[in-house]
N, C-alpha and C positions, 0 to 999 in steps of 0.2 A: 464596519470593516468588511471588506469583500471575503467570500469565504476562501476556506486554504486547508488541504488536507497535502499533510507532511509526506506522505508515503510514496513510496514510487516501486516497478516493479522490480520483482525478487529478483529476477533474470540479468536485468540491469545492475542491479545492486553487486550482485556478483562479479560479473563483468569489470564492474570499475573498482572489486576491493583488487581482480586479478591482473590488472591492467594498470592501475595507481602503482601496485607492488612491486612489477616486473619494471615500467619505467624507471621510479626511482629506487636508484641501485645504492644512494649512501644517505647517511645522517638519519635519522628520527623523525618521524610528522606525524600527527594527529589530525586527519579531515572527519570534518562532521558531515555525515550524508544526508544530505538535505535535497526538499524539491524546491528551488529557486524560483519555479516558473509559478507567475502571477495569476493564472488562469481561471481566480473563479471556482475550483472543485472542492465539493466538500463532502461529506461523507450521504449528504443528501441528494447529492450527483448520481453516487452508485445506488442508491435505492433506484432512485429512478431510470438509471440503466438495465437495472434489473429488472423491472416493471417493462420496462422497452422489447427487454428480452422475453417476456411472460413471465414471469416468476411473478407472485403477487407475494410484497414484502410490506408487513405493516410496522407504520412508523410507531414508535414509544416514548412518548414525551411523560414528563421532562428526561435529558439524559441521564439521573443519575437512577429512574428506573428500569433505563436500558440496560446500565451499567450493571446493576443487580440481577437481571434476569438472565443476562447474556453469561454473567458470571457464575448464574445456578444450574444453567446449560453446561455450562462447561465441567464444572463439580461432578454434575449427573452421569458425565459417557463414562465408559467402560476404562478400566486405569491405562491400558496398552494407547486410545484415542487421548486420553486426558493428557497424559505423558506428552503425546505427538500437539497438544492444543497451544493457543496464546495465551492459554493462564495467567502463566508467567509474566505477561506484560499489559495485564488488566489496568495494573495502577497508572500507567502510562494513557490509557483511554479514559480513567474515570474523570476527569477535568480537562476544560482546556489549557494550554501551556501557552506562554507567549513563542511567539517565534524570533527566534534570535536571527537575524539575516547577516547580522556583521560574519559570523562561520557559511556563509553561503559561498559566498564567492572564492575561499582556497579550493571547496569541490569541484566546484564547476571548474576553475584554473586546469586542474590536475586532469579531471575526465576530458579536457582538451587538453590538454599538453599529453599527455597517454591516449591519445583517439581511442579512445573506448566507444567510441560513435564513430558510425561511418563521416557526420558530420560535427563531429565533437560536441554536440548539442546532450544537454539530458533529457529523457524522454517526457511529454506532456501526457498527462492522465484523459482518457478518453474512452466514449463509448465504442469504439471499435474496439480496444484493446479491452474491455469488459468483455464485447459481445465475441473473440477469440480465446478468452483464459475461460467460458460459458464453454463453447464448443470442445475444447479440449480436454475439461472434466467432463462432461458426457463423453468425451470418445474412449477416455478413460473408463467409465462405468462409475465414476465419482460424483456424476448429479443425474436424478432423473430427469426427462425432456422437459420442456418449458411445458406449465400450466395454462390453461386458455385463459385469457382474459376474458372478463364477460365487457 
């Protein structure tokens, strides 16, 4: 199966919960936020985006030792970080889930019928938009500079 990471950006996300809600104005719905688009990304994309960027990130196979270590990181910060972390949504990462697509197509409908896009499109996961949300926590002071690669 071609790989497929579900996620898409937070910015976006927002966007179309404020722009689904403003459009429609009566009755009840339920859209599931999905990334529709086929592209290929998987969560071994962003490692390697990151690698692109200098950060050297080392892979942890099999995932469910990811799963644990990531989640003893997170146990470990400080409660004010821990509070602010994905905790909460560990279980959601510890396996893979199928991808239901039949719920894909009302999002997409709705994020075009509410142009929440300049082109009603939802956004495609890419190493530019890595190598931008990079720049922006450094300008923040939220990551140190890239690492050199040797």
């Amino acid at each position: 199966a071609k790989a497929h990471y579900e996620g898409l950006p937070a910015d976006f996300i927002a966007q179309a919960v404020i722009g689904i809600g403003e459009h429609q104005r009566s009755g009840l719905r339920t859209y599931h936020v999905m990334n529709p688009n086929d592209d290929g990304v998987s969560l071994d994309s962003f490692v390697d985006w990151l690698g692109d960027e200098g950060y050297v990130c080392k892979r942890v196979a099999p995932h469910e030792e990811w799963v644990r270590r990531f989640e003893g990181l997170l146990r470990g910060l400080p409660e004010e970080q821990r509070n602010a972390s994905i905790l909460p949504l560990m279980e959601s990462m510890s396996r893979p889930y199928p991808v239901y697509r039949s719920h894909a197509p009302r999002f997409a409908e709705a994020v075009r019928e509410a142009k929440v896009t300049q082109d009603g499109a939802i956004p495609h996961l890419g190493h530019a938009m890595i190598a931008q949300y990079l720049a922006d926590l450094r300008a923040l002071d939220m990551l140190p500079e890239a690492v050199a690669l040797a």
